[in-house]
C-alpha positions in Angstrom: 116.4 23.0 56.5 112.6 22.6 55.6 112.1 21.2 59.3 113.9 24.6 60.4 111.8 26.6 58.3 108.4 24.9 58.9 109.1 24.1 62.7 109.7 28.2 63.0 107.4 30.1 60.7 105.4 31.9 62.7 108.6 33.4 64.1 109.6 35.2 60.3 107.3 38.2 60.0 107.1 39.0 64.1 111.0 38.5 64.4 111.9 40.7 60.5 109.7 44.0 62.5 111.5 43.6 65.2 115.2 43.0 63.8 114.4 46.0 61.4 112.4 48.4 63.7 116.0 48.4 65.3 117.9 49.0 62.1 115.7 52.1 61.3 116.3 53.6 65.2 119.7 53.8 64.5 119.7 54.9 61.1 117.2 57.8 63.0 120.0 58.0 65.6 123.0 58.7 63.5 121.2 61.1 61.1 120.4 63.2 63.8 123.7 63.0 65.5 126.2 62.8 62.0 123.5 64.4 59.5 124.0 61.2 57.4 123.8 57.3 58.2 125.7 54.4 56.7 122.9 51.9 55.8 125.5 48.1 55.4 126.3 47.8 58.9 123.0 48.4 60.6 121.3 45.9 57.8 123.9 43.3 58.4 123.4 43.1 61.9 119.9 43.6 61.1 119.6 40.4 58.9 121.8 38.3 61.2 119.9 39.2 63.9 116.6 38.2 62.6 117.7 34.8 61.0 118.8 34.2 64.8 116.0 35.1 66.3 113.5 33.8 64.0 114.9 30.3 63.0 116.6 29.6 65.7 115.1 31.4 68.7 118.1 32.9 70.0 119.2 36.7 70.3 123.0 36.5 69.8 123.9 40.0 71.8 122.8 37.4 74.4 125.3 34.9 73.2 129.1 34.7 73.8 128.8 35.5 69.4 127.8 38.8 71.0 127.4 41.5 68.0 130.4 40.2 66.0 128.2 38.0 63.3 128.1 40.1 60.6 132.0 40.9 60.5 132.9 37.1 60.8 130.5 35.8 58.5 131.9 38.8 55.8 135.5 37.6 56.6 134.6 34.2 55.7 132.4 34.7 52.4 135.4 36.7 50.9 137.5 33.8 51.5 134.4 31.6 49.7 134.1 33.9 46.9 137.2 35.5 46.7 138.0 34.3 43.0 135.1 36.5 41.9 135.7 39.7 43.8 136.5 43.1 42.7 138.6 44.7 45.4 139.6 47.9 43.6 143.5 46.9 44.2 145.6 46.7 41.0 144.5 44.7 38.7 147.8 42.9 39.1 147.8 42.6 42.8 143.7 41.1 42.3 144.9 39.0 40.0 147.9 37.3 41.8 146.8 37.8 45.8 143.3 36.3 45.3 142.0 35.2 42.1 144.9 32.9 41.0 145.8 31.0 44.6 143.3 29.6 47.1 143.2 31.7 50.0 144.3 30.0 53.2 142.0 28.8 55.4 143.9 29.0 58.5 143.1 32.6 58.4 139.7 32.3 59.5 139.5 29.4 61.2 138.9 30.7 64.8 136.2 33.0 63.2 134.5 30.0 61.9 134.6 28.1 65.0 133.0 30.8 67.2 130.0 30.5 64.4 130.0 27.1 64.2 129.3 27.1 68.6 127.0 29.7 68.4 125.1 27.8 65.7 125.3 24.2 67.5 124.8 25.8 70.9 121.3 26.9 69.1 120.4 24.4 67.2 119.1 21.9 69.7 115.8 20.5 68.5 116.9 20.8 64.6 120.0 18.5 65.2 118.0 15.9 66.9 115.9 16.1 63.9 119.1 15.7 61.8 120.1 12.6 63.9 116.7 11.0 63.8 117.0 11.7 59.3 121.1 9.6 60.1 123.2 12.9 59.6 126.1 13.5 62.1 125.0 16.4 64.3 128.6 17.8 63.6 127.6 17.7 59.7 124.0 19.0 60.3 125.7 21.8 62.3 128.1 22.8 59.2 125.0 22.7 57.0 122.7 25.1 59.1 125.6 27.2 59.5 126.4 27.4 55.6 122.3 27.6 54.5 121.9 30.5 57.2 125.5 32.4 56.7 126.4 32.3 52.9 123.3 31.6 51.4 120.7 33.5 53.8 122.4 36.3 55.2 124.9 36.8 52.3 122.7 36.9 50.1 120.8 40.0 52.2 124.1 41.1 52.5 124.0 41.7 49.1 120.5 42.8 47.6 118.9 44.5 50.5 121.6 47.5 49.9 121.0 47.2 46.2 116.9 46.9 46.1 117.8 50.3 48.7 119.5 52.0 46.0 117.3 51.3 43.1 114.4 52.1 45.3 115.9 55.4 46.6 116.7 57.1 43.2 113.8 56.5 42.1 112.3 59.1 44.2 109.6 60.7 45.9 106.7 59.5 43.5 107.2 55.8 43.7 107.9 56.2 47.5 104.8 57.7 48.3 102.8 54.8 45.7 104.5 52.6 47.8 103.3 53.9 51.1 99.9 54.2 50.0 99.3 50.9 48.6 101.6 48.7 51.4 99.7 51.0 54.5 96.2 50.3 52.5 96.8 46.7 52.3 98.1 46.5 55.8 94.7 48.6 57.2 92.5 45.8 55.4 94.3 43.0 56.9 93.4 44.3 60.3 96.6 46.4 60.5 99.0 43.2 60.8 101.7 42.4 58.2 101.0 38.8 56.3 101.8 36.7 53.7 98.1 37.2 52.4 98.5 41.5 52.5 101.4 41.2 50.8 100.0 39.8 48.1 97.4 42.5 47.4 100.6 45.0 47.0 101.3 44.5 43.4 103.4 47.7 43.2 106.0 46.6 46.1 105.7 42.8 44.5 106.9 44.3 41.1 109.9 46.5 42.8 111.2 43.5 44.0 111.6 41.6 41.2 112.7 44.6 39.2 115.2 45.1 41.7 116.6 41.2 41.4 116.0 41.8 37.2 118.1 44.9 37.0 120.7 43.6 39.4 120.9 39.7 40.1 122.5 39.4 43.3 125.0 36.4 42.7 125.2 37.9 38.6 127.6 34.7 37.3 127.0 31.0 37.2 129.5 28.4 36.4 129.1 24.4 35.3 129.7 21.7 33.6 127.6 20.3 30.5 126.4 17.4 31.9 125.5 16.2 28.5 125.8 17.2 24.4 123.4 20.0 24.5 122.6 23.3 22.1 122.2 26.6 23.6 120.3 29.1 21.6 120.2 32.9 21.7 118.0 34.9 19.4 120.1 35.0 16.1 122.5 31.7 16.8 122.9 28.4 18.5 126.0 27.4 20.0 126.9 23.4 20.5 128.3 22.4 23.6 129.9 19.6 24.4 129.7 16.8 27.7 131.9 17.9 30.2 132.7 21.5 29.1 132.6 24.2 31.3 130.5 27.0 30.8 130.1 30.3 32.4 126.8 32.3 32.5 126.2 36.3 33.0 122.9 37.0 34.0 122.4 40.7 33.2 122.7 39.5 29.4 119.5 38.1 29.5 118.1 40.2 32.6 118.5 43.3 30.5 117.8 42.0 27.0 115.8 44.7 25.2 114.4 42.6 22.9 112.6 41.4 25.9 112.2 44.0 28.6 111.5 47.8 26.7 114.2 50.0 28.3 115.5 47.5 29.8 118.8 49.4 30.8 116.1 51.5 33.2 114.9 50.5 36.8 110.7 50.5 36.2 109.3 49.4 39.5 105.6 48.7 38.2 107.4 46.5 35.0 105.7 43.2 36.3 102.6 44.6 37.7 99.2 43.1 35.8 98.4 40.2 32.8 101.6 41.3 30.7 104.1 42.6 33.5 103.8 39.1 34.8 103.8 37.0 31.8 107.8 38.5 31.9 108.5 36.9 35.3 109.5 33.9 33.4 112.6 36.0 32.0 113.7 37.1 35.4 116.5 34.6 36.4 118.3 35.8 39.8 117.4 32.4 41.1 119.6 30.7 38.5 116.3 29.9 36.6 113.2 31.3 35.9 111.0 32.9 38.9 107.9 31.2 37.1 109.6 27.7 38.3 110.7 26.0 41.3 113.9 24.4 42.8 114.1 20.3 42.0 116.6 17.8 42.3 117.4 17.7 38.8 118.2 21.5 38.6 120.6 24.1 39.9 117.8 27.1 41.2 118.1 28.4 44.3 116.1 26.4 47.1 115.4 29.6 49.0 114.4 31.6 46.5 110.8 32.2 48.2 112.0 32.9 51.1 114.1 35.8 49.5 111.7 37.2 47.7 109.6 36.8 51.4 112.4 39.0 53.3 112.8 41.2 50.3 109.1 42.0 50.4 109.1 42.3 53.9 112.5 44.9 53.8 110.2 47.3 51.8 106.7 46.7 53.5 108.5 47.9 57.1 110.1 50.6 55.7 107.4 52.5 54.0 105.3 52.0 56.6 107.3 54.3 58.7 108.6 56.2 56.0 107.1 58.7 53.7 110.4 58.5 51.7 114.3 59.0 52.2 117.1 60.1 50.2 120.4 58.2 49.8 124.1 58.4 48.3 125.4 55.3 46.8 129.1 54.2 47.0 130.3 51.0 45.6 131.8 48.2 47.7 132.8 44.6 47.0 129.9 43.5 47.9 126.7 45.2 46.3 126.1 49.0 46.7 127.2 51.6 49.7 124.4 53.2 50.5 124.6 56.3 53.0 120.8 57.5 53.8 120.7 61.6 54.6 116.8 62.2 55.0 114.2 59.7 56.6 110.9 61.0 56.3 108.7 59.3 58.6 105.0 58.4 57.6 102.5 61.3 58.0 99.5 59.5 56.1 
């Protein structure tokens, strides 16, 4: 994966404008045809399309895959993560049909195979790296296609619709500090979008991890102690034994308000200066905190750069084109629904 990601990293921000430009010309399209515009599709086939395109070179409308990514990746997370969906059937029915039994995987195993050609067909010159390092190029294929699908794309699947909603309630006066301070630091950086101008947005930087505070995207964690350990909280500590299992809700410390002052609240500038970053080490989306990285020895997400890269990059596209927009938000089993009814493109 890091031979993917260094071998095609000057493909990222070229290939996230295009994949996106596309995503907001339809959005334009079916506001002006349907007065209102379904944002989860679009961004799913959005997000596909760019982690095609940018890691591995390849368009898929071009492909036999054709535009049906999105739908069969979504068929086959549910049956990944169905124990831990919310389907709004009867509680009973939830209970019985998918939480309780594992789902059969005969049911989505033609969907999985057209990924997995697509995905080998593609992945030429990263599977001969994969032989040269003594992994099958069968098994390197199952790994590129679970590190892209469930962990890349799901994951946008996910937060990109929810960073949307937080973003779009909080209205016209965040939208248009937004715009100012992503278009000025775009203008100074000779009017290109890098890695070195997005750092001098401090504003959009802070959104996005307010948005993965407030919200984590994958909110539960479950293990196993690996050892006798003590876990503390502010008033108590609890002993837990080797091989107990243990489940963790993020939001409990996400939104603790002896930590984060109205912590209930979505306050985009939160981390922004000396102070609102020393709290970065209490933001924990990543299954740790954002002030660390991923090691051998512990369970933190190994992309979480490069999701807090496309995140950036999600809001830095759209305010550039975009004075501000106005949303309704649904829910679904995955993240937010959010419908967009007014696009305001950029007049400064």
């Amino acid at each position: 994966m890091f031979f993917l990601l260094k071998s095609r990293r000057d493909h990222v921000i070229p290939e996230f404008h295009s994949s996106f430009t596309e995503l907001f010309e339809t959005l334009e399209a079916d506001l002006a045809a349907k007065g209102k515009a379904g944002f989860g599709d679009p961004s799913d086939q959005a997000a596909f399309n760019f982690l095609a395109r940018s890691l591995y070179g390849v368009n898929p409308a071009d492909t036999k895959l054709g535009l049906d990514g999105p739908k069969l990746v979504g068929k086959w997370v549910v049956f990944q993560i169905g124990p831990l969906l919310l389907l709004g059937l009867p509680k009973l029915v939830e209970e019985l049909v998918i939480h309780t039994f594992r789902l059969p995987a005969f049911l989505v195993k033609e969907d999985y195979k057209r990924l997995y050609d697509f995905f080998y067909s593609s992945s030429g010159a990263v599977l001969d790296e994969a032989e040269r390092m003594g992994i099958s190029r069968e098994e390197a294929c199952h790994n590129l296609l679970f590190a892209t699908c469930f962990n890349s794309f799901g994951g946008m699947k996910i937060f990109f619709p929810n960073m949307v909603k937080w973003i779009g309630r909080a209205g016209a006066k965040l939208h248009t500090e937004l715009a100012r301070e992503i278009r000025s630091a775009v203008r100074d950086a000779g009017g290109k979008v890098t890695m070195a101008a997005m750092e001098q947005m401090p504003l959009m930087k802070s959104a996005v991890y307010e948005a993965l505070r407030i919200e984590p995207p994958v909110p539960q964690q479950y293990g196993k102690a690996k050892r006798d350990l003590v876990i503390e909280s502010h008033d108590a500590a609890y002993e837990v034994k080797e091989g107990e299992m243990m489940f963790g809700y993020q939001p409990f410390a996400t939104k603790d308000p002896r930590i984060f002052e109205r912590a209930e609240e979505f306050v985009a500038d939160r981390f922004v200066g000396e102070e609102g970053e020393a709290l970065l080490r209490h933001v924990l989306w990543s299954n740790g905190p954002e002030t660390e990285s991923p090691t051998l020895g512990n369970k933190q997400c190994a992309g979480k750069d490069f999701v807090v890269l496309v995140s950036r990059l999600l809001l830095v596209e759209l305010f550039l084109r975009y004075d501000s927009f106005e949303i309704e938000v649904g829910t679904s089993a995955l993240g937010a629904s959010v419908t967009v009814t007014s696009l305001k493109r950029a007049t400064f």
